[in-house]
ZADO-1210 file (C-alpha; in nm, 4 decimals, padded with zeros to 6 digits):
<atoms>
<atom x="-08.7227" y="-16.3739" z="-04.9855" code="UNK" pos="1"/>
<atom x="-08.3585" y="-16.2911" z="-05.0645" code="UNK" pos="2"/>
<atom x="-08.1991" y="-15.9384" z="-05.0036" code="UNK" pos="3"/>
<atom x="-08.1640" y="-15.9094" z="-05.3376" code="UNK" pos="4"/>
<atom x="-08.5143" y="-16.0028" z="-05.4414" code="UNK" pos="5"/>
<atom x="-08.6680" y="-15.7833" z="-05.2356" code="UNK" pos="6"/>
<atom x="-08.4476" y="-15.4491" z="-05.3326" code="UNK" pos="7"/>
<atom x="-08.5323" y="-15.5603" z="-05.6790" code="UNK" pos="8"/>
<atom x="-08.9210" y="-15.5256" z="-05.6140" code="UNK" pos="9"/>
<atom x="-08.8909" y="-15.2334" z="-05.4001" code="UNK" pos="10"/>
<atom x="-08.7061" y="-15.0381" z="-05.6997" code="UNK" pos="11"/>
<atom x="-09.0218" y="-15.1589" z="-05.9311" code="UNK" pos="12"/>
<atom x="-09.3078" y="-15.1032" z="-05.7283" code="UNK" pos="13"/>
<atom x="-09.1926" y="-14.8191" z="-05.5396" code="UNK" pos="14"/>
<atom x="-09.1144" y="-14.5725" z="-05.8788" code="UNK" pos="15"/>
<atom x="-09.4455" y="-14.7014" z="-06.0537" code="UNK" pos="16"/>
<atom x="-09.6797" y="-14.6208" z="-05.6939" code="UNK" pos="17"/>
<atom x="-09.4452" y="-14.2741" z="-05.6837" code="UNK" pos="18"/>
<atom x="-09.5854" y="-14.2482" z="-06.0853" code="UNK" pos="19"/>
<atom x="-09.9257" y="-14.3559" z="-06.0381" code="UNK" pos="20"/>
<atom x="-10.0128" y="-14.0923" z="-05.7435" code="UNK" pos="21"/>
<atom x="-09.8491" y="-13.8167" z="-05.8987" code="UNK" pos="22"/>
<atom x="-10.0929" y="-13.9008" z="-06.2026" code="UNK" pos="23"/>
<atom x="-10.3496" y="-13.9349" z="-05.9175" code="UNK" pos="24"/>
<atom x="-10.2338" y="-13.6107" z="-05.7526" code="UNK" pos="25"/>
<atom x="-10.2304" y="-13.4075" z="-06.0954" code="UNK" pos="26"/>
<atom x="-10.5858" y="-13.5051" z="-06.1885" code="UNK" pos="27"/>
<atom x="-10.7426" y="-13.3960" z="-05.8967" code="UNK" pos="28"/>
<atom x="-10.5411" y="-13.0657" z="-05.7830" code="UNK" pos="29"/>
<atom x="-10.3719" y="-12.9635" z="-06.1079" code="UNK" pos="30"/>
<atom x="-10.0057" y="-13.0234" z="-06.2738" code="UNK" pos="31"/>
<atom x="-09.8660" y="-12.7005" z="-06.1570" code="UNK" pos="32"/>
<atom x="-10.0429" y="-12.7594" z="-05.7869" code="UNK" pos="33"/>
<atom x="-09.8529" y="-13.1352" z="-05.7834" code="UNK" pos="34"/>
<atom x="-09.5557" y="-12.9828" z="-05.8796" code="UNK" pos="35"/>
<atom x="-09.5021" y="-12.7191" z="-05.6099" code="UNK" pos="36"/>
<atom x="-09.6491" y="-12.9921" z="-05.3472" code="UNK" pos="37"/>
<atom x="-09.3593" y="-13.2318" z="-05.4332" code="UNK" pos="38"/>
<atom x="-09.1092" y="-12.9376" z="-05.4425" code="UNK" pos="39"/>
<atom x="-09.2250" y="-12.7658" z="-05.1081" code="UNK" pos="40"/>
<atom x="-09.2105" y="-13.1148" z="-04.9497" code="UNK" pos="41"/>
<atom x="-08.8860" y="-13.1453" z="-05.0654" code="UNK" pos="42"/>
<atom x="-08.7840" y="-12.7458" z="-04.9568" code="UNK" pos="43"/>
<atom x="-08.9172" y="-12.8293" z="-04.5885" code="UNK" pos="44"/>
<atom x="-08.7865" y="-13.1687" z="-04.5488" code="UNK" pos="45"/>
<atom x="-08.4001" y="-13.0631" z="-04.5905" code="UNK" pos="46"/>
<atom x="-08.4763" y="-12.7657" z="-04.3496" code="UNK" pos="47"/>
<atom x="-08.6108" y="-13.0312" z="-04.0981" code="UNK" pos="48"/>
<atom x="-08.3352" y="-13.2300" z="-04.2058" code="UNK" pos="49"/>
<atom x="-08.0699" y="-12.9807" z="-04.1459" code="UNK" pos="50"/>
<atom x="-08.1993" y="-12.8643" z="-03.8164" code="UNK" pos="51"/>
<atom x="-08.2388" y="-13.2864" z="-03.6635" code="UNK" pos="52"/>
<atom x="-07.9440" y="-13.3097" z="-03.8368" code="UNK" pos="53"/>
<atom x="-07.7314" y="-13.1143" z="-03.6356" code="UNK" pos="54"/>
<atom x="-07.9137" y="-13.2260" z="-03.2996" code="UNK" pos="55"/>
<atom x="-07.7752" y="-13.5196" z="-03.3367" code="UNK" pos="56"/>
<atom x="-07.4870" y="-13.4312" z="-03.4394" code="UNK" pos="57"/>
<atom x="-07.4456" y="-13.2219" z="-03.0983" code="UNK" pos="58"/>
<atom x="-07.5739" y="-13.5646" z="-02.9449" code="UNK" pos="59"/>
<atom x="-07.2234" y="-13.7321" z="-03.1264" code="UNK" pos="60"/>
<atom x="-07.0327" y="-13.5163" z="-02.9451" code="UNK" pos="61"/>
<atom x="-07.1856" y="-13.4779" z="-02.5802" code="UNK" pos="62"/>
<atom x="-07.1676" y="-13.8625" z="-02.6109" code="UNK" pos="63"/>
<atom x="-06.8031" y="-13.8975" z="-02.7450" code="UNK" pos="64"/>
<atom x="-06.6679" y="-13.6306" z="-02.4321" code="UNK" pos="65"/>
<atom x="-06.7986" y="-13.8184" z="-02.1409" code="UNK" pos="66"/>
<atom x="-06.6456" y="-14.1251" z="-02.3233" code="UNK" pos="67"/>
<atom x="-06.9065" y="-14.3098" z="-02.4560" code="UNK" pos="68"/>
<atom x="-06.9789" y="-14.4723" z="-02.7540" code="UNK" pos="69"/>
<atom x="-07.2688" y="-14.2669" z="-02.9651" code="UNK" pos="70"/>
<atom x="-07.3384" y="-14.5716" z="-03.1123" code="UNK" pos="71"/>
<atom x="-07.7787" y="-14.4665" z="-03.1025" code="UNK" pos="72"/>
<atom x="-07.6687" y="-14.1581" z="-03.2490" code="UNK" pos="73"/>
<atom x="-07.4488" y="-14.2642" z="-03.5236" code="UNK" pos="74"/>
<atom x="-07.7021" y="-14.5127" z="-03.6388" code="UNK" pos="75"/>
<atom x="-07.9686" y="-14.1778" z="-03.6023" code="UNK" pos="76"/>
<atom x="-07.7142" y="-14.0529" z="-03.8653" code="UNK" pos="77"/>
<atom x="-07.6908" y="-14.2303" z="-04.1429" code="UNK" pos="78"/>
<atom x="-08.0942" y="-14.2907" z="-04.0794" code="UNK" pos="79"/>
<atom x="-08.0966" y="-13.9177" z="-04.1351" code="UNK" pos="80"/>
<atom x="-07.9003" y="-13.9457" z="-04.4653" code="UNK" pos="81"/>
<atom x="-08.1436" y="-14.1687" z="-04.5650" code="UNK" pos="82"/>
<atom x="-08.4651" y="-13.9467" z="-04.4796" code="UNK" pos="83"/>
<atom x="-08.2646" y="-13.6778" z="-04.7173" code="UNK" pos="84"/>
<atom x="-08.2342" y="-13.8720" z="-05.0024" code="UNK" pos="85"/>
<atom x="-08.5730" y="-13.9868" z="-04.9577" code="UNK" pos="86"/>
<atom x="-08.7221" y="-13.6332" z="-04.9423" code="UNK" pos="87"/>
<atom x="-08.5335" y="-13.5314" z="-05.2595" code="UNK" pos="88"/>
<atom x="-08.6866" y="-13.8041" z="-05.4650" code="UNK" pos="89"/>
<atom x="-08.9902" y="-13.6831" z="-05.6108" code="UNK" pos="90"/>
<atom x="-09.2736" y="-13.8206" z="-05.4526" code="UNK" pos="91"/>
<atom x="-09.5193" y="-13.8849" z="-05.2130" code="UNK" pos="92"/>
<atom x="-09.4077" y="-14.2604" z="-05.0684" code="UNK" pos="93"/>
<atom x="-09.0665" y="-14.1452" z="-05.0473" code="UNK" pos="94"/>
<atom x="-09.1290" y="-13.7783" z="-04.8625" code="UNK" pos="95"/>
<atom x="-09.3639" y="-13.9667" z="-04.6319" code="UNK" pos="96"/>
<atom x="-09.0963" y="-14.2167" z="-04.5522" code="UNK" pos="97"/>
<atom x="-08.8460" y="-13.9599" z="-04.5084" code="UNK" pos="98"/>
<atom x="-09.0718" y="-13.7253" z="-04.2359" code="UNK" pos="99"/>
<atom x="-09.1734" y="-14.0505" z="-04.0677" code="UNK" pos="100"/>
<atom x="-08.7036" y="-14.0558" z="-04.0319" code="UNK" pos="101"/>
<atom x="-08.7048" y="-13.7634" z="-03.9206" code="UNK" pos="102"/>
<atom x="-08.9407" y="-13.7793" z="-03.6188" code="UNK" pos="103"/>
<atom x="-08.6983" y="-13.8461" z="-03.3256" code="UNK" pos="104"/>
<atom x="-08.9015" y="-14.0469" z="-03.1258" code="UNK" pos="105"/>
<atom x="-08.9382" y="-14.3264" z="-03.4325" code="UNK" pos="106"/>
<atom x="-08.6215" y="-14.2543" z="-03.5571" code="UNK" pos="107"/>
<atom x="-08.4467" y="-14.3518" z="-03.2221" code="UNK" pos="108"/>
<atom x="-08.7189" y="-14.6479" z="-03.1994" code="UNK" pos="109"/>
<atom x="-08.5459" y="-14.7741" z="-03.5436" code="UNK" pos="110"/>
<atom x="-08.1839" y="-14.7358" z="-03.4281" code="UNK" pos="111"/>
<atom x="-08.2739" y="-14.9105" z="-03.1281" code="UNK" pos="112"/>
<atom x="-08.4267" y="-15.2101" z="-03.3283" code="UNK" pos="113"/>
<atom x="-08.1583" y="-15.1965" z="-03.5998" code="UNK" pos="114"/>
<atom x="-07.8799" y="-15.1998" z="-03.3109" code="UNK" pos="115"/>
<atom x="-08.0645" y="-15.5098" z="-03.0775" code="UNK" pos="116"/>
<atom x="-08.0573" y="-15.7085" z="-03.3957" code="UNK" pos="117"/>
<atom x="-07.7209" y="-15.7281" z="-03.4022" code="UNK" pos="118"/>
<atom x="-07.7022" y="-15.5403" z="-03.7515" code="UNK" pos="119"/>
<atom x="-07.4089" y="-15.3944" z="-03.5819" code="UNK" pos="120"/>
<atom x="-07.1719" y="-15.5240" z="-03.3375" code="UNK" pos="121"/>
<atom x="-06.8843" y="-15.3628" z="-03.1286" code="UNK" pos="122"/>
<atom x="-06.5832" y="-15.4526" z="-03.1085" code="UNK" pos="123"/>
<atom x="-06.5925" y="-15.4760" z="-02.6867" code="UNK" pos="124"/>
<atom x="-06.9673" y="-15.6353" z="-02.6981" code="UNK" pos="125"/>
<atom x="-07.1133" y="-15.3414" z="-02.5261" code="UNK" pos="126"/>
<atom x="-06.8665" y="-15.4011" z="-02.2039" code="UNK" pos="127"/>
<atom x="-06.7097" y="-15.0881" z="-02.0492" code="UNK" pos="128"/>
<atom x="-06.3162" y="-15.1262" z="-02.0518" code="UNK" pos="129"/>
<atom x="-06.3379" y="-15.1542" z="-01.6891" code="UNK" pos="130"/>
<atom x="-06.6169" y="-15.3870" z="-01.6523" code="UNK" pos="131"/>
<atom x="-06.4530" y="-15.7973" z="-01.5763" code="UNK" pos="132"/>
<atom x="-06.5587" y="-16.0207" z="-01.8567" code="UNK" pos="133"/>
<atom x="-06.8568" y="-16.2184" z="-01.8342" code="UNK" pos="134"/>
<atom x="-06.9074" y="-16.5626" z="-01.6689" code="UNK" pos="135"/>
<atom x="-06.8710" y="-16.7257" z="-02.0000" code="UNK" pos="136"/>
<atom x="-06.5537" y="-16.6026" z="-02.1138" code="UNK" pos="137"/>
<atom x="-06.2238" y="-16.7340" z="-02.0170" code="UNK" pos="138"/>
<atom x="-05.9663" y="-16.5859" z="-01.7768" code="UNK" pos="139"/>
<atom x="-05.5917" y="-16.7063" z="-01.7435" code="UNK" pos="140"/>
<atom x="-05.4693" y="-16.6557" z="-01.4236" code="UNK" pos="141"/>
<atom x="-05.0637" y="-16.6555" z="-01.4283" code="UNK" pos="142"/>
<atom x="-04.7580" y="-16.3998" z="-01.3633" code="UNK" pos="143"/>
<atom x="-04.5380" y="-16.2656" z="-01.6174" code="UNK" pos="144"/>
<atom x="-04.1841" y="-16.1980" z="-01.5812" code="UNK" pos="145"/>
<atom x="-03.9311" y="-15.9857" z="-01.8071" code="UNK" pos="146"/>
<atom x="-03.6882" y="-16.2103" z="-01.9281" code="UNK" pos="147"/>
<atom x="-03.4252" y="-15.9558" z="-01.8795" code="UNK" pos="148"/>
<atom x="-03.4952" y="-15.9460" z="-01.5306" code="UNK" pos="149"/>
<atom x="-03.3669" y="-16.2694" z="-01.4994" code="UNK" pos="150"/>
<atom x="-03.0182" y="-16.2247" z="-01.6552" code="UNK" pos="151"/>
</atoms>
């Protein structure tokens, strides 16, 4: 199915199962009861938010001052901003989507897969500066000279 097929059903289906257990939800514990479910999911997922948040954050910077690339962290990120708009939404799909984010162990799992697939690529192909290129790349062996050395 095509990228854009597939957001397309996700932003039908998803809103009318959000609408339909809510409906669900009301009958059997109450309107009122529903309502301060979906906001106290809501009130504890941006305090778990806020607190993974900043681990990783801290794991960003550990990362960046022994020089490495935080690139698991970084994707662990923008995963995170994604559990927080999740958890605002009103809903119970979306909040447990968003908790499932902000488990570390799954979240890491999903930055892991996302960064195997090639999703994202660096610019060095995951090579140290140090390390020699690999046996399928070319090397030039030669010597320079400045040409104003030989004036």
């Amino acid at each position: 199915m095509h990228p854009f097929g597939t957001l397309l059903l996700l932003f039908i289906v998803v809103p009318l199962a959000e609408i339909y257990l809510l409906i669900q939800a009301g009958g059997a514990i109450g309107a009122l009861n529903t309502v301060a479910l979906v906001v106290l999911t809501a009130v504890v997922g941006a305090w778990l938010l806020r607190l993974q948040g900043l681990a990783t954050l801290r794991r960003v910077q550990q990362s960046l001052e022994r020089g490495e690339l935080p690139e698991t962290a970084l994707v662990e990120g923008v995963l995170l901003l994604f559990a927080g708009a999740l958890l605002l939404t009103p809903g119970f799909i979306t909040d447990a989507v968003g908790f499932v984010l902000l488990v570390p162990t799954a979240r890491v799992a999903l930055a892991h897969a996302v960064l195997t697939r090639g999703v994202l690529h660096r610019a060095d192909h995951g090579r140290p500066p140090d390390d020699p290129p690999s046996a399928g790349g070319r090397i030039i062996d030669g010597q320079a000279r400045r040409e104003s050395d030989d004036r």
